[in-house]
C-alpha positions as a Python dict, from the first residue, in 0.01 Angstrom:
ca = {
    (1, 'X'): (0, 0, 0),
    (2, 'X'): (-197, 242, 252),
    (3, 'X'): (-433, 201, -93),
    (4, 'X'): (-514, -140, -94),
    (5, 'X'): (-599, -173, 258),
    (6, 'X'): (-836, 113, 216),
    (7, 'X'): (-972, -82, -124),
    (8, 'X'): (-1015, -354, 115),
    (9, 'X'): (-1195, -163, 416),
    (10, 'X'): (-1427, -18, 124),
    (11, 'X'): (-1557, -360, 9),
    (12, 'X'): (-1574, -495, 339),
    (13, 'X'): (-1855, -269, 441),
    (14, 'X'): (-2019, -275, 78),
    (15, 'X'): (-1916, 95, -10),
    (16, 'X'): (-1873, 39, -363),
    (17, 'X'): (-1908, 335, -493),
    (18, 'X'): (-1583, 471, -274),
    (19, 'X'): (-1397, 122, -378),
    (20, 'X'): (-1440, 187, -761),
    (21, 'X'): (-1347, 546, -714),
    (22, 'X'): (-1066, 451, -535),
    (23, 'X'): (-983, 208, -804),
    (24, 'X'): (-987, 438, -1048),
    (25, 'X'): (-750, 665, -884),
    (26, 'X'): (-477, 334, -839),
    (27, 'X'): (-533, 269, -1207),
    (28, 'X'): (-468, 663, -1295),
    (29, 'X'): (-123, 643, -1050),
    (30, 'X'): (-63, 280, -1233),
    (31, 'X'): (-82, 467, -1566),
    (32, 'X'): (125, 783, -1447),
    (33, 'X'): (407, 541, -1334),
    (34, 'X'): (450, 375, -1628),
    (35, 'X'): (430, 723, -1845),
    (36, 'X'): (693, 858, -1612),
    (37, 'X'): (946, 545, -1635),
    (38, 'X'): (880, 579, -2082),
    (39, 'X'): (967, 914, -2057),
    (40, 'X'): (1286, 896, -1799),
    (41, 'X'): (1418, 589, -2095),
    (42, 'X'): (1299, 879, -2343),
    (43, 'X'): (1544, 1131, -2213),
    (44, 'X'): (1842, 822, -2133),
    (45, 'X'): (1757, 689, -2519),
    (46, 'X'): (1769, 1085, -2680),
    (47, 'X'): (2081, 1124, -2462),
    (48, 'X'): (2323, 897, -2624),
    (49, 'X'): (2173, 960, -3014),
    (50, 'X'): (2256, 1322, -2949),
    (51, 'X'): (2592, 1175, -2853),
    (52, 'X'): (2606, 994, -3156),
    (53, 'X'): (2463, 1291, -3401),
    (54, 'X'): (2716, 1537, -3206),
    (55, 'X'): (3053, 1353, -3219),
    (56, 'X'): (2972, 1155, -3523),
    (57, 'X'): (3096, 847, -3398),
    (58, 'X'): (2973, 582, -3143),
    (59, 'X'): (3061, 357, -2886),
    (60, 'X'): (2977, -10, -2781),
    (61, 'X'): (2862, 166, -2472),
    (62, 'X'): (2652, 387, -2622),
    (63, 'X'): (2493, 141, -2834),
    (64, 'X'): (2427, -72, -2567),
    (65, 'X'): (2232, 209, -2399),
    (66, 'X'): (2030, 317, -2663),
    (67, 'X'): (1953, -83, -2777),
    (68, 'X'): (1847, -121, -2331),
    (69, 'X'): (1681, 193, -2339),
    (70, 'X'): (1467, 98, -2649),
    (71, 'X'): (1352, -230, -2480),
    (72, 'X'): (1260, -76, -2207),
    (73, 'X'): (1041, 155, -2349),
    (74, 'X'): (899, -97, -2575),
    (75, 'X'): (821, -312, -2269),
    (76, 'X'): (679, -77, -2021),
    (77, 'X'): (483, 88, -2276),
    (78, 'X'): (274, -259, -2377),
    (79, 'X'): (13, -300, -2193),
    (80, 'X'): (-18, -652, -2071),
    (81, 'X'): (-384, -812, -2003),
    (82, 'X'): (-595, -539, -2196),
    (83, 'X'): (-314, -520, -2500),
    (84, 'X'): (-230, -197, -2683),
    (85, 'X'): (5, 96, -2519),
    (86, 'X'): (2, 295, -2291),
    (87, 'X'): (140, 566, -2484),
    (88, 'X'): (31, 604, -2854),
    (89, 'X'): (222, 711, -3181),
    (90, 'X'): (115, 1054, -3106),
    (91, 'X'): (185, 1067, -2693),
    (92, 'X'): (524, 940, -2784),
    (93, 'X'): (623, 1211, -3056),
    (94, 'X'): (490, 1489, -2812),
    (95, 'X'): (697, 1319, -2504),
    (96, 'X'): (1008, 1282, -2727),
    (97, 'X'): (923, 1654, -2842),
    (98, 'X'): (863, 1795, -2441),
    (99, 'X'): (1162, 1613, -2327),
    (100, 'X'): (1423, 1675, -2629),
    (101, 'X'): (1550, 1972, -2399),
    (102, 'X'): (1660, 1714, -2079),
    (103, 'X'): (1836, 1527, -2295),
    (104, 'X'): (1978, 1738, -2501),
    (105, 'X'): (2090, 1908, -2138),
    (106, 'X'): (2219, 1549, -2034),
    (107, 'X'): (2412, 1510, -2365),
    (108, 'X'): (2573, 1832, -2349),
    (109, 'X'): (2787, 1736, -2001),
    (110, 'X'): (2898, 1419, -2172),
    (111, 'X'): (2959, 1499, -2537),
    (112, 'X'): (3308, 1648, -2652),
    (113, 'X'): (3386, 1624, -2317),
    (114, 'X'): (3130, 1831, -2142),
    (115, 'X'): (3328, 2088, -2352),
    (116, 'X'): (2975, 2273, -2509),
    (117, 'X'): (2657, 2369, -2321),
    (118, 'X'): (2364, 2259, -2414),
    (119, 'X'): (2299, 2574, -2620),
    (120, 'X'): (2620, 2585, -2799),
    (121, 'X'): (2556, 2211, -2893),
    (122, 'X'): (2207, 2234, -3012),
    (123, 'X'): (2300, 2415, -3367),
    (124, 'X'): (2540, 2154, -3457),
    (125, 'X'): (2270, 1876, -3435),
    (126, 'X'): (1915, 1760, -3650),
    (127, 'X'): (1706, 1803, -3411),
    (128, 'X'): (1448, 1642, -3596),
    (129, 'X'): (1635, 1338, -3701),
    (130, 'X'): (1699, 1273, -3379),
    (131, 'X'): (1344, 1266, -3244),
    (132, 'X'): (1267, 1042, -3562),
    (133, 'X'): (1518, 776, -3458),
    (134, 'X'): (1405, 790, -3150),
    (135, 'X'): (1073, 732, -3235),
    (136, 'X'): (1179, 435, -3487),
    (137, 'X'): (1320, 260, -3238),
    (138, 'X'): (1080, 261, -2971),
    (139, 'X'): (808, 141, -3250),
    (140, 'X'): (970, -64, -3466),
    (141, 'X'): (1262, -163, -3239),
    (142, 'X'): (1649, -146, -3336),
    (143, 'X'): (1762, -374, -3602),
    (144, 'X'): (1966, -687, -3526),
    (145, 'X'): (2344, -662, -3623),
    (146, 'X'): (2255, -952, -3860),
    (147, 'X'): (2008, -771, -4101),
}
């Protein structure tokens, strides 16, 4: 807020070069916020396939989760006026790559009962397939129970 009313104080007395600059650094904290909220439902979304994958099973729950966590990606990651993402095909694979190890931390209490760490449960799992699900989803969405 302290922001704005420093935006406003700028083009009050015609400083326009420190308004833009200061605009540019909002837009920059806009984009960082919505980067950090994609990546938090990156790590909640990774969490409960790892579940899955692990235990080999799922529950309405989980599913629920992952199909919330999905939409929320989808949604904060469209940009609205300009169009396009904020994070590309390529920003999402390396943010589902950097933050595989948080979830797969965050998995490890849960699954089995909290009974593995997170390095005893990473050989039973596909890593891989699990960062490609994740990434299907958040680009193409999860499929409706009717298809």
């Amino acid at each position: 807020m302290e922001e704005l009313l420093e935006l406003r104080h700028y083009i009050e007395q015609g400083r326009t070069s420190e308004a833009l600059f200061l605009v540019d650094e909002l837009t920059d904290m806009a984009k960082r916020d919505k980067i950090n909220r994609i990546t938090s439902f990156m790590v909640l979304l990774m969490m409960h396939i790892i579940k899955k994958h692990a235990e080999k099973r799922t529950t309405p729950s989980w599913e629920r989760t992952i199909r919330n966590a999905t939409l929320d990606i989808r949604k904060t990651n469209q940009r609205d006026d300009a169009g396009g993402f904020y994070m590309n095909e390529l920003q999402l694979r390396d943010a589902l790559n950097e933050y595989y190890r948080y979830a797969l931390m965050d998995a490890a209490s849960e699954a089995f009962g909290g009974q593995y760490s997170h390095k005893q449960l990473a050989p039973m799992l596909d890593v891989e397939a699990i960062k490609q699900e994740a990434l299907n989803y958040i680009l193409h969405g999860i499929p409706d129970d009717d298809e």
